[in-house]
N, C-alpha and C positions, 0 to 999 in steps of 0.2 A: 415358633422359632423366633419370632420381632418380640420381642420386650418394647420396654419406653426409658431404657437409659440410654445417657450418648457418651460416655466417657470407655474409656480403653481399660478402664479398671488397674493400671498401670503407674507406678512413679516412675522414676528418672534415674534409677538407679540399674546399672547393667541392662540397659532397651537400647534399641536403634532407632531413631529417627525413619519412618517410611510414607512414600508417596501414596495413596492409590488414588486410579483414576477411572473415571466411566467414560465413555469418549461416546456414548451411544444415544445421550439426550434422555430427557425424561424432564416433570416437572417437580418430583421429589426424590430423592435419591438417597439411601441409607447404603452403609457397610455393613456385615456381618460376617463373624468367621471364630474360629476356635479360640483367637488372643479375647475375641470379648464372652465367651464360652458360649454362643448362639443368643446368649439373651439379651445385652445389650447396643440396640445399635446404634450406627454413629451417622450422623446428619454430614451428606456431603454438599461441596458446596459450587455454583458454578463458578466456572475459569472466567477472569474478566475480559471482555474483547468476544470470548469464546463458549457461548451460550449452552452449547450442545455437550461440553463437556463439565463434567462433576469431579470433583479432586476432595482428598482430608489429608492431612497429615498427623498419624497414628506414632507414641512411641509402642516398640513391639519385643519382647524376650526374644534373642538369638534362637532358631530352628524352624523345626517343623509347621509350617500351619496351614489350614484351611480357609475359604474365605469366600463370599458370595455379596449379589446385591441386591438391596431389595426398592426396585424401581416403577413407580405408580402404582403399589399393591401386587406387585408380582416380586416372584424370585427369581434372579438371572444369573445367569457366568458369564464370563466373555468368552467368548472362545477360541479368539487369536493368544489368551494366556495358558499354561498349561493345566488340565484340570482332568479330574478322574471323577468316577461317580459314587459320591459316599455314600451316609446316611439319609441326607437332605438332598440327593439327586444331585446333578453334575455342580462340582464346586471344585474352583482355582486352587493352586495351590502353590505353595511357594519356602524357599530352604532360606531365610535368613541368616545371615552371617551377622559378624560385627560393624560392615562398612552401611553407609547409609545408601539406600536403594529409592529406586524409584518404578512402582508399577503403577499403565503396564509401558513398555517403550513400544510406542504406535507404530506396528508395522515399519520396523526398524532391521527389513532385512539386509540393508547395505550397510558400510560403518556413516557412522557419522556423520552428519557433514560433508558429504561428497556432492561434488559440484555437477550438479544436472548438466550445464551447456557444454561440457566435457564429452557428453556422452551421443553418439551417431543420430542424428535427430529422426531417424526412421526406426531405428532399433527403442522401440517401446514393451515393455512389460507388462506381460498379459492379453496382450493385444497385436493380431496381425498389421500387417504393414498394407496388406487390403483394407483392412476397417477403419486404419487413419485414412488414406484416402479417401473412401467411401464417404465419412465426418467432414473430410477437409471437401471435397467435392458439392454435397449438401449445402455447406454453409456460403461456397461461394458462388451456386447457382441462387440461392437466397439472394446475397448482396447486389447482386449483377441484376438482378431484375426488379428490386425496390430502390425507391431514389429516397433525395433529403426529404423531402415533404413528408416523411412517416418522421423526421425527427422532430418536426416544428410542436410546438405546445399548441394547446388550444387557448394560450392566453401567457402574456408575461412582458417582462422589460429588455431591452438588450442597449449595453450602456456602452456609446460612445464617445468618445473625446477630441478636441478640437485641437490641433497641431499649434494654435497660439497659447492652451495651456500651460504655465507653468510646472515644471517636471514634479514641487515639491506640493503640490495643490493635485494633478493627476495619482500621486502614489496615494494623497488620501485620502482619494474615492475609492481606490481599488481595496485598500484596508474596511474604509466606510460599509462598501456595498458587500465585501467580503467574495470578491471575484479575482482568481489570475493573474487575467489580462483583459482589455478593451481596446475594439480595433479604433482605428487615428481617422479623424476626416481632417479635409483640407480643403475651406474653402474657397479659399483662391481656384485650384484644381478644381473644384467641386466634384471630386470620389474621393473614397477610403484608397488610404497610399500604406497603408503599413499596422502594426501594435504594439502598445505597450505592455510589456509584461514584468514580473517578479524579476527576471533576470535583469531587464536593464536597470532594476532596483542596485541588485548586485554590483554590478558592475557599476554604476555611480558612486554607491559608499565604497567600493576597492579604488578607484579611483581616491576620491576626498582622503580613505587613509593613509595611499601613498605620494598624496599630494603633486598628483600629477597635474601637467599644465591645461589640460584641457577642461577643468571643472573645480573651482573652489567651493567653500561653504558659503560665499556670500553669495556666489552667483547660484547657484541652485535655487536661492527663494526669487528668482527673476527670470531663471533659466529656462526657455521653454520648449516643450517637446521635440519641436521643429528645428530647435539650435542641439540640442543633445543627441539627435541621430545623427545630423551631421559630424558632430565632434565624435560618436561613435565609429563613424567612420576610421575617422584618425584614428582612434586608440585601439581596431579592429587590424590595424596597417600595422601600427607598435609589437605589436601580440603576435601576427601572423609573419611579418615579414614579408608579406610577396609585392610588396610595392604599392600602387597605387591600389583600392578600395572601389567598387561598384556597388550602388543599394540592391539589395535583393529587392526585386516588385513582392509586389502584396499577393500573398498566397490563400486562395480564395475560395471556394465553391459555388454552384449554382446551386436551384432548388430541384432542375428536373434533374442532376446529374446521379450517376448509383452511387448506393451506397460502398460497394466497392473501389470506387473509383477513387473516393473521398478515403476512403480507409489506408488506401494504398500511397495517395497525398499524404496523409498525417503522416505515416512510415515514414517513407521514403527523405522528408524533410524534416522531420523530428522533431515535431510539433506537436502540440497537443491538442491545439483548436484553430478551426479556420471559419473565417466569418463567409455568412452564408449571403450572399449578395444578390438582388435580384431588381433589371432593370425594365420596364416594358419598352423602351426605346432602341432603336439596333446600334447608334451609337455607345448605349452605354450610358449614357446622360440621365440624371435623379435616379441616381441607386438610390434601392430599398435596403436596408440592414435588416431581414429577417430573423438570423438565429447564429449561434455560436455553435458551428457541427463539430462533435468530439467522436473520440475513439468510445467512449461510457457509454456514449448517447446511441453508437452504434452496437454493442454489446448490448444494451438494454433493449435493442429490437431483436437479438439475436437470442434473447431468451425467451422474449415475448411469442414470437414467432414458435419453437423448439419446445415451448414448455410441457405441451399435452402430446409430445411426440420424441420424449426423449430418447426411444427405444432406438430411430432409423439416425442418431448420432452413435456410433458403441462408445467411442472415445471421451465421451461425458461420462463415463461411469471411472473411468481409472485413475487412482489417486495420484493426486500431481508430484509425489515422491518420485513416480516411476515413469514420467512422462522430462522431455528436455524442454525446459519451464524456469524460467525466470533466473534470479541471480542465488548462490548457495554458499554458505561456507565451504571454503574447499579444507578437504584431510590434509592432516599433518604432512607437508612434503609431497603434497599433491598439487600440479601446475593447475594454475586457472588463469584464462584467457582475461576474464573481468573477477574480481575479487567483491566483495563485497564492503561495502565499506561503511564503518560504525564508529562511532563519538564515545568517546564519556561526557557525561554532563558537566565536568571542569576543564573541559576543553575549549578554547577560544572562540566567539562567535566568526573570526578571521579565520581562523581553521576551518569551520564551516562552510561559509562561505567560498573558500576557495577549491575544497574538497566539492562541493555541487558545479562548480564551473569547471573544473579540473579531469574528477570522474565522469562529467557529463550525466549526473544523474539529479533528479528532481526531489529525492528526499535521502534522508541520512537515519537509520535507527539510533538512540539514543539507550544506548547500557551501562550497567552497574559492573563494578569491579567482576563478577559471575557471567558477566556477558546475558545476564537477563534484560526484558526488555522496559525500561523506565518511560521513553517518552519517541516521539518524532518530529526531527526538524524537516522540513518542508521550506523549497526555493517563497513560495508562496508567504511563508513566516514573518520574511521579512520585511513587507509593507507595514507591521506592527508598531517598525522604527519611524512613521511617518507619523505615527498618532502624537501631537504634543510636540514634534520637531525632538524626539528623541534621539535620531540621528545626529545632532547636531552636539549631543551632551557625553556621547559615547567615544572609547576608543575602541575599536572593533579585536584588538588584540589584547583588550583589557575584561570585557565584559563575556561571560560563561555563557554557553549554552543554554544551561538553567535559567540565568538570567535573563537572558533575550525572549526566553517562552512563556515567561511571566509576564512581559510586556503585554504580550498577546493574551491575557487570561484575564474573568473576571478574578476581583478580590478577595469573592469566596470559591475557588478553581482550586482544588490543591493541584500540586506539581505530580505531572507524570498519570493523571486520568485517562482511563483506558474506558468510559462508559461513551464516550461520545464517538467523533467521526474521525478524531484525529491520529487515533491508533489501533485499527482494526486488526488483527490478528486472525489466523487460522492454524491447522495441524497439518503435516507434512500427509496425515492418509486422508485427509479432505478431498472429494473426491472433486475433477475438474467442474464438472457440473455446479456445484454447492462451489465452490470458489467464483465461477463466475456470477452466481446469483448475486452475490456477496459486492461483486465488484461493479454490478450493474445499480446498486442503491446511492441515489444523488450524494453528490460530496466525498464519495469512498475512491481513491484513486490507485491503493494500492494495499496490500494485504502481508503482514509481516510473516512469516512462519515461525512460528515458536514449537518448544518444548514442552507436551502438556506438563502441567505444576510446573516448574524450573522457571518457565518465559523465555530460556536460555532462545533467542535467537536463532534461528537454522537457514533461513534467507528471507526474501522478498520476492514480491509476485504484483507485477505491475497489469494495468488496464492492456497496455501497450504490447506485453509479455505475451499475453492472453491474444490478443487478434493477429500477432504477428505468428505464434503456433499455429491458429485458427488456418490461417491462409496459406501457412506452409512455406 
């Protein structure tokens, strides 16, 4: 039934344009079916971001057809497609029309696009409302009784900066080392008082473009970290209105405290990393800066942990379509609490920017006219404007999206790479399990949902997403 051709044996004249897709993995993956008359089959190929899935795009005569895969020397059907059992055993089947089609749509039994956080966060599909407890109980008798000390490495850097810093010298180290944020010493004080992150990047260049009074471009190459939070104060007073300004203390961890403790810290203050501090004096006096404890670092123990025992979680088996998880396109005229929110790549790096301070959100997908997915801007991005004092040469309401993420790329990078870390992608029936694995791998902080073949977009699924369902 396999031949050795890969063509559709087809012109261009009166065909349809069609998707298919394998969503089931494998390390070679062929088409076969009645349009190539069983003998010739066609080479599919993986989804980028998305390893486990196999896509071609076939032209195909309007009607009737059959169709099968032939995956690591085996013949297979899908079975969530519809299929009956012909000559060659159970094989897909499918009525083409004129309009262009896309098989198969991945357990796609809602429409569209429907916004998860909409939906009763106990009413889960497929799954009793005892067995997410059951999961949720699990995971937080787990956290509750291991502390940070499972997150420390057995060896590494953890990089600190001096509050007499200069703010435009501090952004680029953070660029340099390719990190966030780094907590602040002070030693006058002699402890850590606070951190620098991607945001206050933000918020200096929105400043500088609105030529506000508390920070010009000449002062920033003198400015130093210690004079910028203060002045952050002020422009914290501008923005909020409620009067006078208090520093928030430095938000911290120990090394014996749980892991839940710290999880429920990151939440609750909406953070992403707290510096792991540890002093042998009861005063407090010559802190240690051990580690940078994240919500990642605590999912990667939560798999570690769960791996050879996935059975006594159920709720790791159910695809995160069906669970209330993360941010979603909402349906045509259907409310959404949080919206999702997306760029064109000839959109303002100043739209950007004020969309991540504005929605409160840490990345922004980056789409084509189709709403497929090109690239992702990240708060983090913008230390990139530190390399070369590139800041200094821009108008932030003049320079693209595109533009700005080139900055950040080597020269031979093309625009919009989906092989690396920076646009991780999944499918809506990825199960939570397999998402979390995904999300527990260094540098991955959040995982886009797309449309197998299309890329079309369908939400994001953040680290944060993930621990905050975890805990209920």
């Amino acid at each position: 039934m396999l031949g050795s051709g890969s063509s559709t044996g087809h012109d261009n004249t009166g065909v349809v344009p069609m998707c298919f897709v394998w969503p089931y993995g494998g390390s070679r993956v062929y088409l076969s079916g009645s349009f190539t008359r069983w003998t010739d089959p066609i080479p599919m190929s993986p989804v980028e971001g998305c390893p486990t899935v196999f896509q071609v795009m076939c032209n195909i005569t309007p009607g009737y057809h059959q169709y099968k895969f032939y995956v690591d020397g085996q013949w297979r059907h899908d079975e969530r497609q519809p299929f009956i059992n012909g000559t060659y055993g159970p094989v897909n089947t499918i009525f083409l029309t004129m309009e262009p089609t896309v098989v198969p749509s991945i357990l796609n039994s809602e429409p569209r696009g429907r916004s998860r956080m909409d939906l009763d966060p106990e009413v889960i599909q497929g799954i009793s409302e005892a067995d997410v407890e059951v999961s949720r109980q699990r995971i937080s008798s787990f956290l509750s009784t291991h502390t940070v000390y499972e997150l420390l490495p057995e060896s590494g850097k953890v990089i600190a900066l001096d509050v007499t810093l200069p703010v435009k010298q501090a952004f680029h180290v953070l660029h340099e080392q390719g990190i966030p944020l780094a907590p602040l010493w002070d030693s006058f004080k002699g402890k850590f008082v606070g951190v620098l992150s991607a945001l206050d990047f933000i918020l200096i260049l929105s400043e500088l473009g609105n030529h506000g009074p508390n920070l010009t471009e000449e002062e920033l190459e003198t400015h130093t970290i210690s004079a910028w939070k203060q002045g952050k104060l002020h422009l914290n007073r501008q923005i909020d209105g409620n009067g006078r300004a208090y520093p928030r203390g430095l938000i911290h961890a120990g090394p014996y405290d749980s892991l839940k403790d710290v999880a429920l810290k990151l939440l609750q203050n909406k953070i992403s990393m707290v510096p792991v501090i540890h002093s042998l004096s009861r005063d407090g006096s010559f802190p240690q800066l051990l580690h940078l404890a994240s919500l990642s670092g605590i999912l990667k123990c939560i798999c570690r942990h769960f791996r050879h025992s996935a059975g006594s979680l159920p709720i790791l088996q159910q695809p995160i379509c069906s669970i209330p998880l993360g941010t979603w396109v909402p349906q045509v005229g259907e409310p959404n609490g949080r919206p999702l929110a997306i760029l064109r790549p000839n959109a303002s790096l100043g739209a950007a920017l004020s969309l991540l301070v504005q929605a409160d959100v840490s990345s922004i997908p980056i789409v084509n006219e189709n709403d497929s997915l090109l690239d992702i801007y990240s708060r983090s991005d913008i230390t990139a404007l530190a390399r070369d004092k590139a800041y200094a040469q821009i108008h932030l309401d003049k320079m693209s999206i595109h533009q700005a993420l080139l900055l950040g790329q080597d020269a031979n990078t093309p625009y919009g790479f989906h092989n690396g870390q920076r646009c991780q992608m999944c499918l809506r029936s990825d199960s939570l399990h397999k998402v979390m694995e995904r999300l527990a791998n260094p540098g991955v902080r959040r995982l886009v949902v797309v449309e197998a073949g299309s890329k079309r977009v369908e939400g994001i699924i953040s680290v944060t997403d993930v621990i905050r369902f975890l805990l209920g």
